[in-house]
Backbone bond lengths (Angstrom), bond angles and torsions (degrees), N, CA, C in turn:
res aa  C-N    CA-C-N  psi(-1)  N-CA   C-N-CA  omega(-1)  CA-C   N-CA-C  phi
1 X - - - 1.447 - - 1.527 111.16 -
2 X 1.598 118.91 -26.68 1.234 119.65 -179.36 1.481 109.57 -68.23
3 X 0.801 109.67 -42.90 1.823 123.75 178.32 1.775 107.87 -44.51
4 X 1.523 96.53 -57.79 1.447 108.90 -164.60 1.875 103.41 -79.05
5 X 1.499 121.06 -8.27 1.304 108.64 163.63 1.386 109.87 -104.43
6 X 1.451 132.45 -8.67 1.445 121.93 150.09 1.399 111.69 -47.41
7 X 1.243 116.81 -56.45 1.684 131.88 -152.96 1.929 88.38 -70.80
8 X 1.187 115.45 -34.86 1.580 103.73 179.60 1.867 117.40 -82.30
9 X 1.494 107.05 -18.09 1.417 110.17 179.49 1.564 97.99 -79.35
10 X 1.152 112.78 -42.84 1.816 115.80 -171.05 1.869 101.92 -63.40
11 X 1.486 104.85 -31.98 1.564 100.47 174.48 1.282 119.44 -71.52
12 X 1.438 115.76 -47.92 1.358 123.54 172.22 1.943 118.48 -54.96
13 X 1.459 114.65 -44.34 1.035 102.58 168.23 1.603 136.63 -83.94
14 X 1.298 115.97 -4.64 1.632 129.89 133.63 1.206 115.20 -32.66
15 X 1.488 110.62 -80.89 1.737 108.69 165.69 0.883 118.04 -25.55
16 X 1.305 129.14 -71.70 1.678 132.84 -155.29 1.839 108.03 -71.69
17 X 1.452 109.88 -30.08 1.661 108.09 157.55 0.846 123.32 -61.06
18 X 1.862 131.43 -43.60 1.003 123.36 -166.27 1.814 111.16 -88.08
19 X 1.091 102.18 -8.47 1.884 114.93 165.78 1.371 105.47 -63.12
20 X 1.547 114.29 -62.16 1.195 114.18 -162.20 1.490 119.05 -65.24
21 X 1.798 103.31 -31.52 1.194 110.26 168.72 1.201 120.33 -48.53
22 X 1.138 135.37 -40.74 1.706 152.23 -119.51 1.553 80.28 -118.12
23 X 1.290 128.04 -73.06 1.297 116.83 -171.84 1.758 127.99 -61.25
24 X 1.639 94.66 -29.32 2.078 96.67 165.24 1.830 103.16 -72.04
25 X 1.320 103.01 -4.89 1.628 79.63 -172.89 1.687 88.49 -99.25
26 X 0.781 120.75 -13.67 1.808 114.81 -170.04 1.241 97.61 -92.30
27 X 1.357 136.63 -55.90 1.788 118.81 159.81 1.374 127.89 -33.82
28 X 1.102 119.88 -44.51 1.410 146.26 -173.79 1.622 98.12 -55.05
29 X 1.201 111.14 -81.66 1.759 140.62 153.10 1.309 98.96 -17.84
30 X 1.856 131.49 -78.75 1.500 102.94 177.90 1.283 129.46 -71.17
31 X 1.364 121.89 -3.98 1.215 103.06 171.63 1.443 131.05 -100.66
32 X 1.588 115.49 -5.66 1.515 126.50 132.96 1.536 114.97 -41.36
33 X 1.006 122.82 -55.96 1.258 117.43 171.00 1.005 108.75 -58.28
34 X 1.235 150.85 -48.22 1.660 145.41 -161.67 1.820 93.69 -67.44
35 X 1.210 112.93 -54.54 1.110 105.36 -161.31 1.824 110.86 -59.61
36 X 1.201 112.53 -49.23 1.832 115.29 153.37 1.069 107.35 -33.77
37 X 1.147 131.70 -85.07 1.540 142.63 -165.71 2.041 108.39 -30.43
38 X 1.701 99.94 -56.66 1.148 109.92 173.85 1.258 119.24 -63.33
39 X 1.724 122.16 -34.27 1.586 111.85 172.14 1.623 119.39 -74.16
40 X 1.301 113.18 -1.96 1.991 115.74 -174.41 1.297 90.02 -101.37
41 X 1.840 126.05 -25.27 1.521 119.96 179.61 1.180 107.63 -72.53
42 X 1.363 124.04 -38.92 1.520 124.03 -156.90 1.297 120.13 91.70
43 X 1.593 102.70 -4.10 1.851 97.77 168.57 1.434 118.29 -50.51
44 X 1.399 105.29 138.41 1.053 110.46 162.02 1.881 124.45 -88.77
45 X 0.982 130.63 -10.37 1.641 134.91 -176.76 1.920 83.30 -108.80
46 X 0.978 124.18 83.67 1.399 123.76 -173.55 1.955 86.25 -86.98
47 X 1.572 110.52 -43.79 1.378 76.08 177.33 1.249 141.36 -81.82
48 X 1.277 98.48 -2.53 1.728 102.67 178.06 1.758 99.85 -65.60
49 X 1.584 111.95 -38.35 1.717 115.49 -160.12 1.463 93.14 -64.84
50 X 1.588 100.95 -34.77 2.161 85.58 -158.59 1.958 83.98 -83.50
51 X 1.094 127.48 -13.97 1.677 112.16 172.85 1.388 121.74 -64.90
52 X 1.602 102.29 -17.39 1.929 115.67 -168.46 1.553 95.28 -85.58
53 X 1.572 98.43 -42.91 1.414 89.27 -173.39 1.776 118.69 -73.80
54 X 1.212 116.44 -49.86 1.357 123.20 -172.93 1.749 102.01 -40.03
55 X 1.778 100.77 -43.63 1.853 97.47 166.46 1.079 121.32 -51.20
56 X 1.154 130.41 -38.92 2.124 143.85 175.39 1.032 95.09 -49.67
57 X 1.334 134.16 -52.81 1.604 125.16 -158.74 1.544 104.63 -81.84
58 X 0.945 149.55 -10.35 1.461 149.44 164.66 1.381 90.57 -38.28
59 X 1.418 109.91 -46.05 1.743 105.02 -153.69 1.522 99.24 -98.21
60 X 1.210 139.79 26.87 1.619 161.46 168.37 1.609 116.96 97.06
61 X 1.427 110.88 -163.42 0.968 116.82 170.57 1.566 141.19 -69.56
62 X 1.220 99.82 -18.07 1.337 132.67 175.17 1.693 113.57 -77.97
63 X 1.087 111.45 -39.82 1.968 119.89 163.12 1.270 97.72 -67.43
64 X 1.717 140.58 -76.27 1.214 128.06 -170.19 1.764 114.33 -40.84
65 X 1.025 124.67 -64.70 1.516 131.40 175.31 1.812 101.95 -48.70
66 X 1.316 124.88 -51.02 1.446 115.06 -173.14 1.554 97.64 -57.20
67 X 1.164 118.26 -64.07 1.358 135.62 -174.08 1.861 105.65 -22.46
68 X 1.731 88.52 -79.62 1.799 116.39 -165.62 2.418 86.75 -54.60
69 X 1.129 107.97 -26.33 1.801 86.82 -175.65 1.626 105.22 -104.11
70 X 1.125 119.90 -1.63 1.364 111.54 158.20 1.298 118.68 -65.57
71 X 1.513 114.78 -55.50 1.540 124.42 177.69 1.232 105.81 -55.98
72 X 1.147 112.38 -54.56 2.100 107.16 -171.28 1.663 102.43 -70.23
73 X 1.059 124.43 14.75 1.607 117.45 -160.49 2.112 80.77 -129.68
74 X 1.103 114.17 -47.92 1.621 105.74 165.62 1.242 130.77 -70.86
75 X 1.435 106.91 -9.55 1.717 116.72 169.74 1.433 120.04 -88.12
76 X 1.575 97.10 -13.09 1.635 106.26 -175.04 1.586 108.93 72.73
77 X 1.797 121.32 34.83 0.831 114.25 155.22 1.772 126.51 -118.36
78 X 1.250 94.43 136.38 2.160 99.88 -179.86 1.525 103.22 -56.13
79 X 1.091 113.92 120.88 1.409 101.11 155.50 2.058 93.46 -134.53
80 X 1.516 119.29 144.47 0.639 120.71 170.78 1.896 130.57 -70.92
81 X 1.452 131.58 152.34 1.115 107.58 -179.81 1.808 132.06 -78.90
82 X 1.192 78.37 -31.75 2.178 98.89 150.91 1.245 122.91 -48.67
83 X 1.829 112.40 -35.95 1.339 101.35 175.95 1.107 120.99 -89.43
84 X 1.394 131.76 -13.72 1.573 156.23 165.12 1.324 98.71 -38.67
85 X 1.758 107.52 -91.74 1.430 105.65 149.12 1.186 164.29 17.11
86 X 1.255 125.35 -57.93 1.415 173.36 169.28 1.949 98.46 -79.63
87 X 1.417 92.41 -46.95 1.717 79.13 -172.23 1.517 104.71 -90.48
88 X 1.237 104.47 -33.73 1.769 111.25 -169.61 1.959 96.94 -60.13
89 X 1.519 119.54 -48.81 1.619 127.69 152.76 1.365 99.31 -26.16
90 X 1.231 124.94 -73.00 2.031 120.59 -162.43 1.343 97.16 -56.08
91 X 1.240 111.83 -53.22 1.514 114.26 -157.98 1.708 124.70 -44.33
92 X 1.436 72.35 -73.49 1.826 82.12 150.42 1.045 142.26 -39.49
93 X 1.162 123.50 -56.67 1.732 124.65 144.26 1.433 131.85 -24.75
94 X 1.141 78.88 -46.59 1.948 94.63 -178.50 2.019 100.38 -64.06
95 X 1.530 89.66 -67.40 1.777 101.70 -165.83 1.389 84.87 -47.15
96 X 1.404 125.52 -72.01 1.621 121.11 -159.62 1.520 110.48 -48.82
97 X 1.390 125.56 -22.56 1.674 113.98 -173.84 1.917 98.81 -93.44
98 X 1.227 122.74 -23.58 1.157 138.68 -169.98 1.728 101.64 -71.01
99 X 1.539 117.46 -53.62 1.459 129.71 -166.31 1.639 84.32 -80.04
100 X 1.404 132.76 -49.05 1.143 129.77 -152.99 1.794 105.10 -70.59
101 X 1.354 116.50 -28.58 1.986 137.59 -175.16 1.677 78.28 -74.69
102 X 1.155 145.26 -56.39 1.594 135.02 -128.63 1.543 83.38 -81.07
């Protein structure tokens, strides 16, 4: 039985890495995006914008995207929602190979 509650703590704390992972890479991710977002805006405090945003995503994926097309929609710029998408996809990749090298 000792065996089989090691083998469940070692599972459980897998989980809880791979959570924690998942969420530094999704902060990470919006605030790569912020910083894009801020160079097609023309902000200049790009890091404060990608810091506003990485806060949006606490509240999911769906706040970052509302967020990033309000601003491009008050700048009077098109951005498609596929291409949003498409980048928030790269992004992730990136943070996850970036957290995964550290």
């Amino acid at each position: 039985m000792n065996a089989l509650k090691r083998r469940a703590t070692a599972l459980e704390t897998e989980f809880v890495h791979k959570q924690e992972l998942a969420f530094r890479a999704e902060a990470r991710r919006n605030a790569l995006m912020g910083m894009w977002a801020a160079s097609i805006l023309g902000d200049t405090n790009a890091e404060g914008y990608a810091e506003n945003l990485a806060k949006a995503g606490v509240d999911g994926d769906e706040a970052v995207l509302t967020q990033l097309r309000r601003d491009f929609s008050r700048a009077g710029i098109l951005i498609m929602d596929n291409e949003l998408n498409d980048k928030m996809v790269a992004m992730l990749r990136q943070a996850t190979a970036a957290l995964n090298a550290a």
